[in-house]
C-alpha positions as CSV (number, residue, x, y, z in Angstrom):
1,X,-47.7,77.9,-2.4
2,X,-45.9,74.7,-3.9
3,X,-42.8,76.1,-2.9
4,X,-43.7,76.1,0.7
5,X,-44.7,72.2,0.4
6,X,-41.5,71.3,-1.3
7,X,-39.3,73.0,1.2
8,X,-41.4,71.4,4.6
9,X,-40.9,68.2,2.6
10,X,-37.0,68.6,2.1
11,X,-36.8,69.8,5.6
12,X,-39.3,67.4,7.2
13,X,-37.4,66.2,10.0
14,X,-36.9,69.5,11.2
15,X,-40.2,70.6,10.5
16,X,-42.2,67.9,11.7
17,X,-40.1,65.8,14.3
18,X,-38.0,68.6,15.9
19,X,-34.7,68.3,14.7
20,X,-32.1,71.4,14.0
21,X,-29.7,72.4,12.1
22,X,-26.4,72.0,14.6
23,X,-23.3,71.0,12.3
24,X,-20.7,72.4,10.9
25,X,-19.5,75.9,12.0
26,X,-23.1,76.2,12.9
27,X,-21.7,75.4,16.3
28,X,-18.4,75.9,16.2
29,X,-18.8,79.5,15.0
30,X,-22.6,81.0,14.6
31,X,-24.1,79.8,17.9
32,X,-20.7,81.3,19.8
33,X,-21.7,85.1,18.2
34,X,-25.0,84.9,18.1
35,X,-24.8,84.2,22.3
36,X,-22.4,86.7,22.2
37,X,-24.8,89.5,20.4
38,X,-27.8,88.9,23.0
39,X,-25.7,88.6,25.5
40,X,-23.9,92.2,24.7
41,X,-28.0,93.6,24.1
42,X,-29.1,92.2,27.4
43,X,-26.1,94.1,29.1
44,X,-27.3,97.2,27.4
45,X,-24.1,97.7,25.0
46,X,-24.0,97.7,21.5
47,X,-22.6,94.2,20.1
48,X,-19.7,95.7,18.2
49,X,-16.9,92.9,20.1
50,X,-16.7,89.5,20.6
51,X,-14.8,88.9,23.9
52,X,-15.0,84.9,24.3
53,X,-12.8,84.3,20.8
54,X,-9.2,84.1,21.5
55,X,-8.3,87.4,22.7
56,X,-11.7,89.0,21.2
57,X,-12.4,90.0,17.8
58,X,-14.7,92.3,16.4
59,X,-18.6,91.5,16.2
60,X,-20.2,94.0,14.2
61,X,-17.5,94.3,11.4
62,X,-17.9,90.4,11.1
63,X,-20.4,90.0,8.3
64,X,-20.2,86.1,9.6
65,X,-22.1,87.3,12.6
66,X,-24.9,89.1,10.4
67,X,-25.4,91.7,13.5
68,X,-27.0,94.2,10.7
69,X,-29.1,91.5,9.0
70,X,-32.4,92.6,9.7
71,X,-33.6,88.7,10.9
72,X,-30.8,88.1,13.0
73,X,-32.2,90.4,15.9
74,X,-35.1,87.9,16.0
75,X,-32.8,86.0,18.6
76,X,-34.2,88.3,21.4
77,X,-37.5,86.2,21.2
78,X,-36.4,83.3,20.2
79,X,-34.1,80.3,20.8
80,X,-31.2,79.8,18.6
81,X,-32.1,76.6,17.0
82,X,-35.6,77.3,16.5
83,X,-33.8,80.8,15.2
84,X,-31.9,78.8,13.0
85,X,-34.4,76.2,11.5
86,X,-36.8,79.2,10.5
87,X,-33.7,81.1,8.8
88,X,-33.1,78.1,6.7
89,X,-36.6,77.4,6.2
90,X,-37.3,81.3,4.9
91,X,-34.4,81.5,2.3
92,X,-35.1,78.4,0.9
93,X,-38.7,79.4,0.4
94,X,-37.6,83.1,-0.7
95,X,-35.1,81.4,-3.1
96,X,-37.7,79.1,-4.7
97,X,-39.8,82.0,-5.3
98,X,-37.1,84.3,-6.5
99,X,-36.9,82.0,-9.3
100,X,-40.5,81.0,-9.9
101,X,-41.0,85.0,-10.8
102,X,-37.6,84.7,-12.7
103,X,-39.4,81.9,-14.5
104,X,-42.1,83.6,-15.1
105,X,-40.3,86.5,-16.1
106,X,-38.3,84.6,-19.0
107,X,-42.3,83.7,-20.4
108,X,-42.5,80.0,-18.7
109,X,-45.3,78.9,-18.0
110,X,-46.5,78.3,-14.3
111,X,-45.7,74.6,-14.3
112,X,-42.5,75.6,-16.0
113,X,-41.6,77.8,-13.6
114,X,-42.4,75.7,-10.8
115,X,-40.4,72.8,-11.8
116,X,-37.4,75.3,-12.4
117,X,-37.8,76.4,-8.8
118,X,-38.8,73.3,-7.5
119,X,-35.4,71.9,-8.8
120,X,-33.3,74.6,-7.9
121,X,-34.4,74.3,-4.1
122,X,-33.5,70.9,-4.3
123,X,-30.6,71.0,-6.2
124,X,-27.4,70.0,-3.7
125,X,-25.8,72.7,-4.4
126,X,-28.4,74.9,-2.4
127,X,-29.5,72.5,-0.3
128,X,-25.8,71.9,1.0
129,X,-25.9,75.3,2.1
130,X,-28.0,75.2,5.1
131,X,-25.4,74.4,7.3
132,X,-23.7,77.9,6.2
133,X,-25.9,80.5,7.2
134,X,-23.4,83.6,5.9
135,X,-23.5,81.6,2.1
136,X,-27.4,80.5,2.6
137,X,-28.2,84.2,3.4
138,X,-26.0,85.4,0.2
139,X,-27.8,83.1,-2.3
């Protein structure tokens, strides 16, 4: 799994020395209705409305807030920015392999394929998506 390497490698600070992913409308936005979800689940209701944003605003209709996403209910377990650096950590890995088997697909060869992958997970046009989980998740 070079993939797997590459992406610990582009992400080694978080990885290996603990740092998150906290920028952007990560915090502004995400960490406010992700709170907001657990919070609604620990009360026992359903996490269809957002209360705390201006004079509250839907939840579940929010495809921002990713309530449906299957990996978003891992925040019961586990703390948000450990939530967070796995999420990133997983779709660049999934979208590194999504195009190795494209690759492979098209009749390139392994080291072919793994350069194509290896690039596209590094390319800045991915890679300046980790701070947008509702665009990371999409591509």
């Amino acid at each position: 799994m070079l993939i797997v390497l590459v992406v610990v490698v582009l992400f080694r600070e978080a990885v290996l020395e603990g740092q998150v992913f906290f920028e952007r409308d990560v915090h502004l936005m995400w960490y406010t209705q992700v709170e907001t979800m657990v919070r609604a689940l620990a009360a026992g209701r359903w996490p269809v409305w957002n209360p705390f944003m201006g004079f509250g605003q839907p939840l579940w209709a929010d495809a921002n807030a990713q309530v449906l996403y299957p990996m978003t209910w891992l925040h019961l377990v586990v703390r948000p920015w450990t939530y967070y650096t796995f999420f990133v950590l997983v779709h660049f890995v999934l979208a590194g392999l999504g195009l190795l088997i494209f690759a492979r697909r098209l009749g390139l060869s392994p080291q072919s394929g793994f350069l194509a992958a290896g690039t596209w997970v590094l390319s800045g046009p991915l890679v300046s998506l980790a701070p947008m989980w509702n665009q990371l998740a999409g591509a």
